[in-house]
N, C-alpha and C positions, 0 to 999 in steps of 0.2 A: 783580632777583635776580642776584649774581653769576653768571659764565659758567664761573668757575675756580672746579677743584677741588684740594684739598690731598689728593694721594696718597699721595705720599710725602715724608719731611720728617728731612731731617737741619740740625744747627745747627753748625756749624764750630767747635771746641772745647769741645762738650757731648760726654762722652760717653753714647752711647747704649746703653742696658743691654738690652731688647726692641722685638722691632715685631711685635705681634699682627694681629689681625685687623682691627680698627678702630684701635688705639690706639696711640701710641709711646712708651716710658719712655725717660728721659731722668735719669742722675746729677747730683746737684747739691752731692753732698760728705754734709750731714748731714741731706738730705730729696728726695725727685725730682721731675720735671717731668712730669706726665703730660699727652700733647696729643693730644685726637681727630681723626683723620683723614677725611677725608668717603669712605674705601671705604666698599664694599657687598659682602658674603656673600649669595649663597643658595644652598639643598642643599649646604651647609661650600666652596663655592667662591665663590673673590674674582673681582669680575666687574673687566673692564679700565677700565673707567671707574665715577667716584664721582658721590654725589651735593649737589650745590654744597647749601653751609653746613648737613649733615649733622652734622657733625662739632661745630660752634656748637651746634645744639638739644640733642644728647646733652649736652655740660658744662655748660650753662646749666640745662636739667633736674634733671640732679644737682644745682649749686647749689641752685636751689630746694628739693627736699626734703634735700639735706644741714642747709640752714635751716631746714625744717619738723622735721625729725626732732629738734633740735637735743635737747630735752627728754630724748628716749628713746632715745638710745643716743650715746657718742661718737664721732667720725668722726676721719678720718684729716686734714683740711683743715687749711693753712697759714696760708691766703692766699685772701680774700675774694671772690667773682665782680667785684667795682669796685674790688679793691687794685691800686695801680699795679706792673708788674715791676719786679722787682730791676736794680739799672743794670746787670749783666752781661748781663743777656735783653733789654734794651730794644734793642738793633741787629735784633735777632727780631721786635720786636712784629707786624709785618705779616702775617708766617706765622701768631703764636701767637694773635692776638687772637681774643676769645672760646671757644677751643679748648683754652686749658690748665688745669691747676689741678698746684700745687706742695700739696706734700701730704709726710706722716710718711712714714717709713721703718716697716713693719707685715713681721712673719713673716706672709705668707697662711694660713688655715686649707688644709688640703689636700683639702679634701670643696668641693662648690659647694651651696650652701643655697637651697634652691630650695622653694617655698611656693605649692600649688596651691589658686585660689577656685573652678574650675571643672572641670571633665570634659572634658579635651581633648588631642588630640597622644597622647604616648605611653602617657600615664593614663589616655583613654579605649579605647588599645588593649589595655592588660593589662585594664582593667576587665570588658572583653567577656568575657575567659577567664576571668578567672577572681574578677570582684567584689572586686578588689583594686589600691588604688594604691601601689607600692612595697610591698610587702606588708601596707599597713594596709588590713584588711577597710571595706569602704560597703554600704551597704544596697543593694537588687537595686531594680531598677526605672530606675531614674536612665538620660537618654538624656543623647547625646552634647552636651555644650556644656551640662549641667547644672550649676546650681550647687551644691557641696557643703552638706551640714547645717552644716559647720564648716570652714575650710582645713586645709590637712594642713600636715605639714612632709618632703617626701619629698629625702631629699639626692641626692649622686649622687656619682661620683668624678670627678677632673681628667683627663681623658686629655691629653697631648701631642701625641697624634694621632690621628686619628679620632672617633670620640665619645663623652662622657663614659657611662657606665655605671648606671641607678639603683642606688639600695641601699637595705638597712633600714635604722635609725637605729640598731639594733645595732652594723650594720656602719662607720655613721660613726661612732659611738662607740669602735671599734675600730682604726680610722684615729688618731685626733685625742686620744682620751681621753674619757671620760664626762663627767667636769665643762665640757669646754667642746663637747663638744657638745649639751648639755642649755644654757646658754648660748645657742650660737647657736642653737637651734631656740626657744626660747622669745624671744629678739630676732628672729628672722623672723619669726615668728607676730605680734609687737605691730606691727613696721613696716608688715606687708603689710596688717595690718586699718585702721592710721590711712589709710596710703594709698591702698587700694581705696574708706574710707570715703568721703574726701576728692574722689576722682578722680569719682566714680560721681554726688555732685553737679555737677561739671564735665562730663558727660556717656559719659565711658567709665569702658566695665568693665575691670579687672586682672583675666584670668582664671587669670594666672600669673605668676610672678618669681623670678629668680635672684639675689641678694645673693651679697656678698663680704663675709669678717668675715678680718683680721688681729693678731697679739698684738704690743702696743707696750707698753713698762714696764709686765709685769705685766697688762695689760688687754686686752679681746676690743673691737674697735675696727670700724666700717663702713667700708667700703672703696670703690675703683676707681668704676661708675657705681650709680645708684641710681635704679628704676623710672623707666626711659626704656624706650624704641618697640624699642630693641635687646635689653636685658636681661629683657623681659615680654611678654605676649599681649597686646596694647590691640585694645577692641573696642569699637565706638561702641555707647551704650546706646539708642539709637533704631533700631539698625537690629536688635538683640539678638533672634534668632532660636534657645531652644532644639529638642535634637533634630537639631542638622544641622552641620556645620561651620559657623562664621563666617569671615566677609572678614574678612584681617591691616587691624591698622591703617597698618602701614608697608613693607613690603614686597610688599603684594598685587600693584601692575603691573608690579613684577620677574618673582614666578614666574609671573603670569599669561599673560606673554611669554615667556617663558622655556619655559614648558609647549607654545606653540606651533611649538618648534624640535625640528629635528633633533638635539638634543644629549643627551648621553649623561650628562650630571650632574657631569661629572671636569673638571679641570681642562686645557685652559685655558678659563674661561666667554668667551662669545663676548659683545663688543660691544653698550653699551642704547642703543637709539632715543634722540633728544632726545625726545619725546613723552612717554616710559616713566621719563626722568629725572626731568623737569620736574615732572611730577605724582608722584611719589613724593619728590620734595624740599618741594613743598606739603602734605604727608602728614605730614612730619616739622616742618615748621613749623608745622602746624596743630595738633599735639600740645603742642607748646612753649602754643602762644597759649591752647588751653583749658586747660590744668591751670595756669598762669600766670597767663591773663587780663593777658597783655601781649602786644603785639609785639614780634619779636625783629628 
């Protein structure tokens, strides 16, 4: 396993449009460049160091179900996981390899489409109150880490800063418009059910996942990454204990470390073990290898 992590990543006559949390956008004239970075978030802070080919499993993931999905919805993709780059990005390849995908030009929907299979996080904190996820009523009884009769479709808003906000579907409807938010909830509901289907024979459960849907000539299009370790709950189905919290599948020796510090949660995140790396970059490649059934 590589020792070098890609933190941060500028390209010398690219210009660069964003640098999010994990990801960097990059303009390409009539489509952009987007390249995973191998940071690492937790409690919404960037820890000082990444984790080696983090950043590889997320776009290669994507690829994958951007391929699987291919049938049920269109996607924003260019450019193939095995096309070669364009000759102006080849001086790059070293940086970019495995980590990018060239991809359309989409208006973002401005709600995040988020599709709950289970009772967890902050669905299973309103639930306690009040038997309610984003205000779609559930039946009484259901413990923590239960599986819904049905998945929901509960949106939320975009924050800039801080955290994004739930809502009704009302209220994404009022955001976005009704026709396309009935669109994308009803294309979150079919993506999240082929894929939980799918995954759950490969051995983990999606207890949760956030989609990206943007408008490209006229049409609601899938976006950015697609039911990876970063953008969902993954929960290995053998270890699948309802009634309790479950162990992350990919970030659990982060906060599990992390939880033993003297740290306040704010930025600046202090420093991960090699230990704490190593096996949470095994975590993410392990993810890659069972939903894939390849090595990456």
């Amino acid at each position: 396993m590589p020792d070098e992590t890609v933190l941060q990543l500028d390209l010398p006559g690219i210009r660069k449009l964003k640098s999010g949390k994990v990801r960097e956008m990059f303009d390409l004239g009539d489509r952009l460049l987007l390249v995973a970075s191998d940071r690492i978030s937790a409690f919404d802070v960037i820890m000082p160091n990444g984790i080696p080919r983090k950043g590889e499993v997320l776009t290669q993931i994507s690829f994958f179900w951007f391929d699987r999905f291919a049938s049920l919805v269109e996607n924003h993709l260019l450019a193939g996981a095995n096309d070669p780059l364009p000759k102006y990005l080849q001086s790059f390849a070293g940086k970019l390899s495995r980590r990018y995908m060239i991809v359309k030009k989409a208006k973002p929907l401005a709600i995040e489409c988020i599709v709950r299979g289970y009772l967890s996080g902050s669905g299973w904190k309103e639930y306690r109150k009040s038997r309610t996820v984003c205000g779609i009523p559930l039946p009484s009884g259901l413990t923590e880490s239960a599986e819904l009769p049905e998945p929901i479709f509960t949106p939320s808003t975009k924050a800039e800063a801080g955290h994004d906000e739930n809502i009704s579907f009302e209220q994404a409807a009022g955001i976005v418009g009704a026709d396309l938010a009935l669109q994308a909830r009803d294309l979150s509901l079919k993506i999240y059910k082929a894929g939980r289907d799918y995954a759950r024979q490969r051995g983990i459960l999606i207890a949760d996942t956030k989609f990206e849907f943007g408008e490209s000539d006229g049409k609601l299009i899938l976006i950015d990454e697609v039911l990876t370790p970063d953008s969902s709950r993954f929960w290995l189905a053998d270890q699948y204990r309802p009634g309790q919290g479950q162990p992350s599948f990919d970030k659990q020796f982060v906060r599990d470390y992390l939880e033993t510090l003297n740290w306040n949660k704010t930025p600046p995140g202090p420093m991960l073990p090699a230990d704490v790396v190593a096996k949470t970059s095994a975590k993410y490649l392990e993810a890659y290898e069972r939903l894939t059934g390849r090595k990456l």
